[in-house]
N, C-alpha and C positions, 0 to 999 in steps of 0.2 A: 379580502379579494386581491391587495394586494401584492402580497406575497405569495396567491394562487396563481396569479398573471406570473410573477418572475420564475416560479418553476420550470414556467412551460414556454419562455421568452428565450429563444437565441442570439447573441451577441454575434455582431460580423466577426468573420475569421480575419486572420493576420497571420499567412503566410502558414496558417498548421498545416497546410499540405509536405511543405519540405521535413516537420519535422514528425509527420504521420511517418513519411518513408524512411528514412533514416530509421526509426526505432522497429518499424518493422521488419526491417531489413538485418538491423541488429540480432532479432529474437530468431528469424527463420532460418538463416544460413546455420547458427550451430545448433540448433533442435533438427534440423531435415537431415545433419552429417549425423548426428548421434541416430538419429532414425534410420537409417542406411547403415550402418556398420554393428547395428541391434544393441545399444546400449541409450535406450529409451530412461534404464532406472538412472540415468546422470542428468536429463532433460530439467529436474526444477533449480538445477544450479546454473546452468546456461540460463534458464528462464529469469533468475535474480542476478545473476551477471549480465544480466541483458537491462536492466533498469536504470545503469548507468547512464544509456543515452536520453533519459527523460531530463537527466538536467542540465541548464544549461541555453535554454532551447531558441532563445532569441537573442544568444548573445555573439560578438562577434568570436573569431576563432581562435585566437591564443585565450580569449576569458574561457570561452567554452571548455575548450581543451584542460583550462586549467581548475576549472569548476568540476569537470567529470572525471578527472582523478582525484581529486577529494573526496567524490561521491563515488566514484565506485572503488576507490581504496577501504570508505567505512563501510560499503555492502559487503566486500571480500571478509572484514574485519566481521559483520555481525554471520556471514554464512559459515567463518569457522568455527566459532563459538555456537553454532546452532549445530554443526554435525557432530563436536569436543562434548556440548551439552547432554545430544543424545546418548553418544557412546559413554559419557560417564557413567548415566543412569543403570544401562547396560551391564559396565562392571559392577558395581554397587550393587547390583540385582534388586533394586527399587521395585512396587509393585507398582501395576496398572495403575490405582488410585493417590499412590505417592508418586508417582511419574509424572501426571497429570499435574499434579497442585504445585510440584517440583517447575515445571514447564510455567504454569502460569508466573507465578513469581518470577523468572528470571525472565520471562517476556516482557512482564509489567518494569522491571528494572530497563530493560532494551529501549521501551517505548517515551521513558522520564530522558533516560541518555544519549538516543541517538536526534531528540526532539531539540535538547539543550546546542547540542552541537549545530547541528543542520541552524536554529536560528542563528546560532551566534556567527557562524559561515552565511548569512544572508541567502541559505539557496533557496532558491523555488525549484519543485514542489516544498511548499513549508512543511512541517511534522515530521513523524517517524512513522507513517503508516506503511511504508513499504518496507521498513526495517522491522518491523513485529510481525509483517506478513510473513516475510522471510526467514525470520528468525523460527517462530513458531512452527511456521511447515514443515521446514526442515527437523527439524528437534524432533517432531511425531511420526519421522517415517521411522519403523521398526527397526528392520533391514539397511544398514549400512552401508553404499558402496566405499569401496579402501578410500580411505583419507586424501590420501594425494591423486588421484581420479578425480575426487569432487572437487579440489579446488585450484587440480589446473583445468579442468571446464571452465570453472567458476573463473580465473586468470584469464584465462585465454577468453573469452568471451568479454571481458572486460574489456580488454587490449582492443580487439575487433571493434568493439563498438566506439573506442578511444578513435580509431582509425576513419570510422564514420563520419563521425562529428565533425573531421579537419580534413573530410574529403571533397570539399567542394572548390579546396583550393587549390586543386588542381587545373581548376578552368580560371584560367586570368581573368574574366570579368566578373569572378563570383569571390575573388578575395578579397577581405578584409584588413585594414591595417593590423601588424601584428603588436602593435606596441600596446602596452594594458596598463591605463591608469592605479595608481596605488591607490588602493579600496580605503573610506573612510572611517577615523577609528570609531569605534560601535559608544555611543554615551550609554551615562548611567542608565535614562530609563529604558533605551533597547535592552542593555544586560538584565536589566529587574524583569522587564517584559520577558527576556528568554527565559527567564528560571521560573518566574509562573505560569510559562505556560510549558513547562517542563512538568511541574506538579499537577498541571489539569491532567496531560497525557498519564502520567501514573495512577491517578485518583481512576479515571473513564477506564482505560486498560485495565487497572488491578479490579476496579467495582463488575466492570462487565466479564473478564473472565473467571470472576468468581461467580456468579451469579450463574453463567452459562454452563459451569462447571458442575455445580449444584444440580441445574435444573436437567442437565447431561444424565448427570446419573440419576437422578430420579424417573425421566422418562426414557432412558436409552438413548439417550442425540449423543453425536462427536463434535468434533472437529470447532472446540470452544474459543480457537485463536479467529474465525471468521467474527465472533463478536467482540475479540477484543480490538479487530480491526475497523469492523462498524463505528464503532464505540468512540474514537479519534476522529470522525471524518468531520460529524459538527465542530469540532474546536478550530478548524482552519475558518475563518471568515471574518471581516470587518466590523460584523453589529451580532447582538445575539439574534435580530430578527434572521439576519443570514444566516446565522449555523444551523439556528431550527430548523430553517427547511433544506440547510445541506444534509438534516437526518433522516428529513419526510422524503426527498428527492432519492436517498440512499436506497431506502424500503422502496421505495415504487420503481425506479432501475434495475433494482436486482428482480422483482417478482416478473418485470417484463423481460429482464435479462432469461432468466431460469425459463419461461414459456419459450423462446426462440430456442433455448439450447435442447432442452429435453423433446423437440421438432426434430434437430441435427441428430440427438442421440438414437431416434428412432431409427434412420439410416444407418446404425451400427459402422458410422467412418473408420476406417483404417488409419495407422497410425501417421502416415506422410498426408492423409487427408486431417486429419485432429492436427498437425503442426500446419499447414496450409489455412488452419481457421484462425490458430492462435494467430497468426503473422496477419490474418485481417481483421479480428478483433483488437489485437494492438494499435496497429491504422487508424481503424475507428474509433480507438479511445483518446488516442493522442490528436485526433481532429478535432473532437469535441470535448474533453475534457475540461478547457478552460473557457467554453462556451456557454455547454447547454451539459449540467450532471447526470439531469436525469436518463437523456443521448447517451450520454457516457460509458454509464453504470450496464447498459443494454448490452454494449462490449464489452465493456471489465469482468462481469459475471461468467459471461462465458469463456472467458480468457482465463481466469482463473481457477474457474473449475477443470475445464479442459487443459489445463496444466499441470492440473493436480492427478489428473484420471491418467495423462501420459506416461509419469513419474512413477505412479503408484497406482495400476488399475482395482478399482472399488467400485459396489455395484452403483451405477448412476440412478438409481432413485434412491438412495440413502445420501447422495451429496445432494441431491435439488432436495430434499428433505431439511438436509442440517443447514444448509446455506440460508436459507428464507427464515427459521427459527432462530439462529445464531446471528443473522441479521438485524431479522423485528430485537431482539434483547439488545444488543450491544448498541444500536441505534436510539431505544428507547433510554438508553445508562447515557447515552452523550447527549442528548435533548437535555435530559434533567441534569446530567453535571454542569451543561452553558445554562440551560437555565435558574441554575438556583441563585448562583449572585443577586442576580436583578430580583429572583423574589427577595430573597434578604433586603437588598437596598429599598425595594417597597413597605416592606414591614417597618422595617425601622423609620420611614421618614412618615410610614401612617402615625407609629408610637409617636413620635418627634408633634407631628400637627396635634394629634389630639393631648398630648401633656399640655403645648403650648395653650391649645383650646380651653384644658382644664384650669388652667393658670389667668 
């Protein structure tokens, strides 16, 4: 009952109004200019160039600033190697089914390395979930726009939102001192901690997109990086009691997420209306995301999808389709990846009492 109550329990806010608008102000100025000048197939590189301004988000402004060129230096880093990745495939002339397995694997590698890093740089958001999002979406668009298109979007959109972030210090009563304490060096057990929790992300990532990849071709589903991105969300948390129900909270957001969107999709929006929703789905996620998940997840969903539909239009009952399937899997592989320590350390300590008891 517990941990029924905290699903559904909201934490007061702290000041996420300021950093609602900033991010959504990030994503919509260069999706509505690509939408205007008809080059929508560049929109999910402004879209992961725009995630930049999530980190950072209560810090003062040279930290900020210098936190979100870290962070959006390693998303430029993982969007080249995601568009490099696809076009390899490409020349190779890999099929459908080695494309795929291809994809997985080097996703599952993105999600162990960009997880190491991001801990060991102390950023919040923790993980690499936005770097295997990124990384995988990219990778599976077919169709390639030219190399240096996609990642001066992907630059230029960085820049922008860098520009955000150290925009408030234009109002003399809203700046902060610029001076930034030298960051403390990281001990052993932080570093041990970052490297296993390097290996949870590889283990959940590689177990769920393989899994989803399987069960993909066996019943006809796509779009198997949506479970390897489920799949991570429990490993963020303080108690294994918390991550479980960041998996259960994951699955109930998104199936309430998908009901709201596929309401919108019936209105068949136009494409300056679909970038008008991402830029308040954004909003809303960044309000509540470190409040209340299951709030959250209501706008992520449809953020993400309708990002995805921007980018690369696909018929939208075949994403509310795969999303909710590739979810319930990739959720279900991260429940049981946090979970199994603690069954382990149960076993062993029943083995332990009853030798001792036999003795």
């Amino acid at each position: 009952m517990k941990l029924l109550a905290e699903m559904f329990t909201i934490a007061p806010g702290n000041k996420d109004h300021q950093v609602a608008i900033r991010c959504a102000v990030g994503v919509f100025v260069p999706l509505i200019i690509l939408v205007l000048i008809g080059r929508s197939d560049l929109a999910i590189f402004a879209s992961f160039g725009a995630f930049t301004g999530i980190y950072g988000r209560g810090e003062l402004h040279r930290k900020r600033l210098f936190i979100q060129m870290r962070a959006g230096s390693l998303m430029l880093l993982v969007i080249l190697l995601a568009t490099l990745s696809a076009r390899a495939g490409q020349a190779l002339g890999l099929s459908d089914a080695a494309s795929t397995w291809t994809q997985v694997a080097a996703t599952t590698v993105v999600a162990g390395a960009c997880s190491l890093v991001i801990a060991l740089w102390r950023h919040r958001p923790a993980g690499s979930l936005f770097h295997i999002f990124a990384f995988a979406a990219i990778a599976s668009i077919p169709n390639q726009p030219p190399l240096w298109q996609c990642m001066l979007v992907a630059i230029l959109t960085t820049a922008f939102c860098l520009l955000i972030g150290i925009s408030s210090r234009l109002v003399r009563s809203r700046r902060t001192p610029w001076a930034m304490p030298a960051p403390a060096r990281l001990t052993q057990e932080e570093k041990r901690a970052a490297w296993l929790e390097a290996v949870g992300y590889v283990v959940a990532a590689g177990l769920a997109g393989t899994l989803a990849t399987i069960v993909g071709q066996w019943l006809g589903f796509g779009h198997n990086y949506w479970a390897m991105v489920a799949a991570v969300v429990p490993l963020v948390g303080r108690t294994t009691r918390h991550r479980v129900a960041r998996g259960i909270q994951r699955i109930i957001g998104t199936v309430l997420g998908l009901i709201v969107l596929a309401g919108v999709l019936l209105l068949n929006p136009a494409p300056w209306q679909m970038v008008l929703m991402i830029a308040a789905c954004q909003f809303g996620a960044e309000m509540f995301i470190a409040r209340q998940y299951v709030l959250a997840q209501i706008f992520v969903t449809p953020l993400a999808l309708t990002a995805t539909l921007l980018a690369a239009p696909t018929a939208p009952e075949v994403l509310l389709r795969d999303r909710i399937v590739e979810t319930v899997i990739g959720a279900a592989v991260g429940i049981a990846v946090v979970g199994a320590p603690a069954v382990w350390r149960r076993m062993r300590a029943g083995d332990k009492a009853r030798r001792i008891a036999a003795s």
